[in-house]
N, C-alpha and C positions, 0 to 999 in steps of 0.2 A: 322335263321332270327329273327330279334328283334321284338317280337309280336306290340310294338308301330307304328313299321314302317308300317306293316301288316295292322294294324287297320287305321293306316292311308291314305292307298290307300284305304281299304273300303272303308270308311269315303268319301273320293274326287268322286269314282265313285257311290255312294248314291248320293251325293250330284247333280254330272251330271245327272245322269240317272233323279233327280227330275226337274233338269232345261230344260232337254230336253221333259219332259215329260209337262211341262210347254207351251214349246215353241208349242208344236202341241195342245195344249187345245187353242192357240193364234189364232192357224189358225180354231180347231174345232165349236170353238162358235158360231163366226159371221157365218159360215160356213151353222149350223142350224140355225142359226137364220134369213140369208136368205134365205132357202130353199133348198140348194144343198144336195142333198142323202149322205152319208157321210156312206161307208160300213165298213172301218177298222181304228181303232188306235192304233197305235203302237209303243210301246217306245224300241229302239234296234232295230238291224239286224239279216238275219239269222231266226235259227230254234224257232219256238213258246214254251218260257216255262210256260208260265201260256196264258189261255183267259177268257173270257168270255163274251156274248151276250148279250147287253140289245138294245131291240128292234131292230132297223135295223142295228145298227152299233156295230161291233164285237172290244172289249179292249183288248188288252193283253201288254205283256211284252217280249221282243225276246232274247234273250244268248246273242249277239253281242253288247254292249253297248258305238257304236258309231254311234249314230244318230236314229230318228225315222221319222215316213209318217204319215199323213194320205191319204186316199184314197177316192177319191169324185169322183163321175161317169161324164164324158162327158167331162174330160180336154182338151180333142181335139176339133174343132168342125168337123163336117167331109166334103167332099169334096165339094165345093160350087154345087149348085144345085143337090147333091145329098136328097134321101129321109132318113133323118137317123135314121128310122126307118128298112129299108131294106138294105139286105149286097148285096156287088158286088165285079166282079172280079179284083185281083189282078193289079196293073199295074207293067209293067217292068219298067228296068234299075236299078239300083242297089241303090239311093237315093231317086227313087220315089216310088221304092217298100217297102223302110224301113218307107219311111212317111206314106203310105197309108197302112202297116203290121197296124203301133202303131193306124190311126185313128181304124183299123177295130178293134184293140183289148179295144178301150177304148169305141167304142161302143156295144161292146158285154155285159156289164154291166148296158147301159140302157133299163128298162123293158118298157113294154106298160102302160102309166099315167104318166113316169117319165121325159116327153121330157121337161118340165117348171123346173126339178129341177137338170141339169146340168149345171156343172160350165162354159160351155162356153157363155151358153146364157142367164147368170147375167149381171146386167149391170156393167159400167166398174168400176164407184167409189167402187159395191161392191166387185168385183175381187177384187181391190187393198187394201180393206180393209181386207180381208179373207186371202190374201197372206203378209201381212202388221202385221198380226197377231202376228205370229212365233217374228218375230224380233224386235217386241214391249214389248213381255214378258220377252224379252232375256235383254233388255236395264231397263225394271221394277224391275225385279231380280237383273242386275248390281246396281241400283238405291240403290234397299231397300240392298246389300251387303253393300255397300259402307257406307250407313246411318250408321248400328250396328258397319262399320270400324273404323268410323271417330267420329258419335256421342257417340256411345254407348263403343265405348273401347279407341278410341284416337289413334291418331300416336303420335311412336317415336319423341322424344327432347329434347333435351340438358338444364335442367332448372339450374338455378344458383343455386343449393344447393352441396355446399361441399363433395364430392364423399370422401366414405373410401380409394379407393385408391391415393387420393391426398399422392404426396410426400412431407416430410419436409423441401426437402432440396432444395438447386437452382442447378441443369442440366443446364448445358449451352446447346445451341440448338445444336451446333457442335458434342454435345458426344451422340453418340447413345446407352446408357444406362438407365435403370427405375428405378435401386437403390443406395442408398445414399452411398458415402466412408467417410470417418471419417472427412474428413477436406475439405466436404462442408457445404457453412454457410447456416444456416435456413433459409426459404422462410419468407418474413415479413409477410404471415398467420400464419406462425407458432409461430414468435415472438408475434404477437397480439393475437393469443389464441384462434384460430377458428378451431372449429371442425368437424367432417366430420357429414353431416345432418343439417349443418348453414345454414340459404336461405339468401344469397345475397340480402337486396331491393334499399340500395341507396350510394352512394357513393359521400359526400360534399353538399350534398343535394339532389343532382341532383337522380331520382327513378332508380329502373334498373327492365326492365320487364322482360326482359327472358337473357339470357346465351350471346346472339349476343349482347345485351345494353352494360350488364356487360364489355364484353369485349372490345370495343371501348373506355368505361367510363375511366378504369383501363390503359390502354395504351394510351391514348392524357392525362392524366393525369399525368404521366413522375415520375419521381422521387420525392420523397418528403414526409412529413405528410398528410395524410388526415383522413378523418371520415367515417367508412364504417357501414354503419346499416341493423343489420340482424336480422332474427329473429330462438332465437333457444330452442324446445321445448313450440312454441306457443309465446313465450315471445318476443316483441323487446327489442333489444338492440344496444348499440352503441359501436363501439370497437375503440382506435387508433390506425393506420396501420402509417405505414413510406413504402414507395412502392422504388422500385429500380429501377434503369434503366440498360433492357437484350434487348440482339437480341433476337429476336424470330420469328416464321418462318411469312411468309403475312398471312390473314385469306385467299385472295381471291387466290394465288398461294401460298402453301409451300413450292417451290422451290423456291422463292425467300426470302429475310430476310431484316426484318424490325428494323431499328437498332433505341438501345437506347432505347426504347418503356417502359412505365412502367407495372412491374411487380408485382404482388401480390401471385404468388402461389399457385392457386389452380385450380384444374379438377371439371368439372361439373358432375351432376346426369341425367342418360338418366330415361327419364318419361314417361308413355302414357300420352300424351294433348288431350281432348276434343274437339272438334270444331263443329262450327253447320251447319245447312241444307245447309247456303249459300255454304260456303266452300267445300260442299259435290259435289255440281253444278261445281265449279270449280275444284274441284280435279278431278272428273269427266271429266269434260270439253276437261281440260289438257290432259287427257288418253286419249281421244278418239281422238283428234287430234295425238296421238303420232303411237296410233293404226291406223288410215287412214294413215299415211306417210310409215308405214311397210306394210301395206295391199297393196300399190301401190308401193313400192320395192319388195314383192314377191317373183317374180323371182328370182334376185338377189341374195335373202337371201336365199331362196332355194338350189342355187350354195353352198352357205358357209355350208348348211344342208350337202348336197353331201360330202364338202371337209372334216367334221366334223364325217360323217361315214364311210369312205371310206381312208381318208388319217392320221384321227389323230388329226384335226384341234382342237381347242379349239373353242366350240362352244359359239356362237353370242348372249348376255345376251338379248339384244334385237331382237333375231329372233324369228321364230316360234318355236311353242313346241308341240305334240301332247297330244292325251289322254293318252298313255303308259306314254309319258314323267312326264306330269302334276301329274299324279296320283303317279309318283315316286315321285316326290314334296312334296306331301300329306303326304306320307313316311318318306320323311325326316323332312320335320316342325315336326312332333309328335315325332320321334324319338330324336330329337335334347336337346343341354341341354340348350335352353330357359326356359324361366319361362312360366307358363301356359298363364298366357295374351298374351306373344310374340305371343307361339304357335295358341293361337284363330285367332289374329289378322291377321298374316300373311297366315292363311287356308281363313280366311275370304274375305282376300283381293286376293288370289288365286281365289275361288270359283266368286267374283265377275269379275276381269279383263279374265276371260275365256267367263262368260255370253256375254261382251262386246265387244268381238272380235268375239264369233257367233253371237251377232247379227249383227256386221258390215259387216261382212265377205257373211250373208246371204244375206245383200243387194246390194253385187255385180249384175250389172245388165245382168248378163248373165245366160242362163237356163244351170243344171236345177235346180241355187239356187234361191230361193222368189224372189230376186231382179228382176229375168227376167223376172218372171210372172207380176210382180210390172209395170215394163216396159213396158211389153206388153199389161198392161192394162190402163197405162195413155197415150200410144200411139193410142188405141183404143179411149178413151175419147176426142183426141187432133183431129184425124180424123174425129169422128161424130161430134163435135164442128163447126170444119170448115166447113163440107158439110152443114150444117143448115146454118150456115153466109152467106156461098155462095148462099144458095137454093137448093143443089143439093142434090142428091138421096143420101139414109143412106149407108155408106159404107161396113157396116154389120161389121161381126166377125173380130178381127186380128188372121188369120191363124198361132198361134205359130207352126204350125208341121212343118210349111216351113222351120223353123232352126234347126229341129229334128236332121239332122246329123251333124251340129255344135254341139248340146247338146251335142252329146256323145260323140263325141271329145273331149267336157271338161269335162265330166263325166271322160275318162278313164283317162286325165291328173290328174284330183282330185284325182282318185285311185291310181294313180302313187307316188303322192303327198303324202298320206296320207301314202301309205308302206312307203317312205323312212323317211317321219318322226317317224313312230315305230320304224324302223331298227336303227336309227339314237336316240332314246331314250334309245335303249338296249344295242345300242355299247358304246357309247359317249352320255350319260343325260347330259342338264343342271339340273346343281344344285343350291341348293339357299342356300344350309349352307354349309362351308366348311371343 
């Protein structure tokens, strides 16, 4: 195995492990900070490889590095009019007993003094802020990714500077070949004496800011003399061009062809560009809309996950991906023969579009991710709201145990979920280089 590749999947699962270890300090703070007893933190599933105790709440770190908890005593509350301080006997039926199993076990963790610091009888703003936690660090982390993506290294782009692999000569669009035969004529950059490293600024006066200018300038411009100004080795300079008229393919369909069009000859240089905070909001933006229309296909894409391990399929550049998958990603950016910026950029921009889909994905509003808890606590706020407008008596708690055996319904589904996307990463990855 290629040690880069190797170092690369570290690399992705460090990086998770530090996001998810993030997302649970989200919910840990506020946590203490309004008073919930908070006994363990845990980054991972499974068996405990390192802990340690500081005061009441035990830290550690678990082998399985997909997902972590914390644990705060009194998530349940327990049965109305019961004392929950005192335990009692079991009920029957097979729904009632599993709700009333979970409240006895979540109150077997509060001691005598601790009834004021369980999570159920916070009030509801700070539920929601406590559970609002997790997927607020997930979206700050995407944030500040994106910032070092976009500010600090730039995306890919096409600038007007003269690529080394510009060819001499003129291809007609028709022939699918890259190199010149003897008795084709020079491209009119070549006759004007433009070299690979030229940047393109203006053309008959008119500027040309990026590669897309250039190219529209150069073609409604047709055939003919013009004056094209560039600058090379720092210096401007003005060159005369004589341009020709080619078919060449449309910019907005290739398969169609734009005839007559003028031509200059030459390939552009792919760059990192810079871009600032605004555009960070917006590239952002964009993603996240793109990520809720996949979070609410699902299903669906789930199916093509199936077909993809199972039949062969070529899997869905826009489906889901798991931790096995992602982390083979990580593998491949490092092992690839991009150039070191490529590779930052595109780890960079992996590590961010992962944060951002767990945090959307945790604000599904169904338990037992954050969203549900979310839910059930502006739904509590929306209840005691009303009974005060009306007059009427405080509604008290909202019983989430009453959907106990929904949760794990979608618990097992999620489990389900999550093997067939490992399975589905080992048989059939997507890949991001090819």
């Amino acid at each position: 195995m290629n040690w880069l590749y190797l170092v690369g999947i570290i690399l992705f699962l460090l990086g998770l492990m530090f996001s998810i270890a993030l997302h649970e300090l989200g919910h840990l703070v506020p946590a203490k900070i309004f008073g919930v007893r908070v006994t363990q933190y845990m980054v991972g599933f499974g068996s405990t490889a390192w802990s340690r105790r500081k005061g009441e709440t035990e830290y550690g770190v678990k082998w399985i590095p997909l997902g972590g908890y914390i644990r705060m005593i009194g998530m349940l509350p327990p049965r109305p009019g019961d004392d929950p301080t005192k335990a009692r006997s079991t009920a029957t039926g097979p729904f009632q007993g599993l709700i009333e199993s979970a409240r006895d076990a979540a109150l077997e963790e509060v001691r005598p003094g601790d009834e004021a610091r369980v999570f159920y009888r916070k009030k509801w703003w700070q539920k929601v802020i406590i559970m609002s936690g997790g997927p607020a660090m997930n979206f700050v982390l995407a944030f500040v990714f994106f910032s070092i993506l976009l500010v600090g290294i730039g995306l890919p782009t096409w600038a007007p500077i003269v690529s080394p692999e510009t060819n001499t000569c003129v291809i007609p669009a028709s022939e699918q070949r890259t190199t010149c035969k003897p008795t084709d004529q020079p491209t009119p950059a070549a006759q004007a004496g433009l070299k690979p490293g030229d940047r393109l600024v203006s053309l008959d006066g008119e500027k040309i800011g990026d590669w897309t200018a250039a190219t529209h300038l150069i073609r409604s411009h047709g055939a003919g003399p013009a004056q094209l100004g560039i600058v090379r080795d720092g210096k401007p300079m003005t060159l005369d061009v004589t341009l020709i008229a080619q078919d060449r393919p449309n910019l907005e369909d290739p398969e169609k062809i734009d005839r007559n069009v003028g031509f200059l000859g030459v390939l552009p240089t792919e760059v990192m560009q810079q871009q600032n905070l605004g555009q960070v909001i917006g590239y952002m933006g964009e993603l996240t809309g793109r990520v809720a229309s996949s979070l609410l296909n699902l299903p669906e894409k789930m199916v093509g996950v199936w077909h993809a391990a199972f039949s062969g399929e070529e899997r869905d550049p826009e489906g889901p991906v798991g931790v096995v998958g992602a982390g083979r990603m990580g593998g491949e950016i490092l092992a690839s023969d991009l150039s070191n910026e490529k590779k930052i950029a595109i780890f960079v921009n992996l590590l961010a579009g992962f944060n951002l889909a767990i945090g959307m994905f945790n604000l599904i509003p169904l338990l037992p991710l954050d969203g549900g808890h979310i839910a059930g606590g502006l739904w509590e706020g929306l209840k005691r709201a009303y009974a005060k407008a009306m007059r009427r008596p405080d509604p008290g708690y909202v019983d989430i145990a009453k959907v106990l055996p929904l949760t794990y319904a979608i618990a097992i589904v999620m489990m389900i979920m999550a093997g067939l996307l490992i399975y589905a990463d080992l048989v059939n990855p997507l890949r991001l280089t090819g």
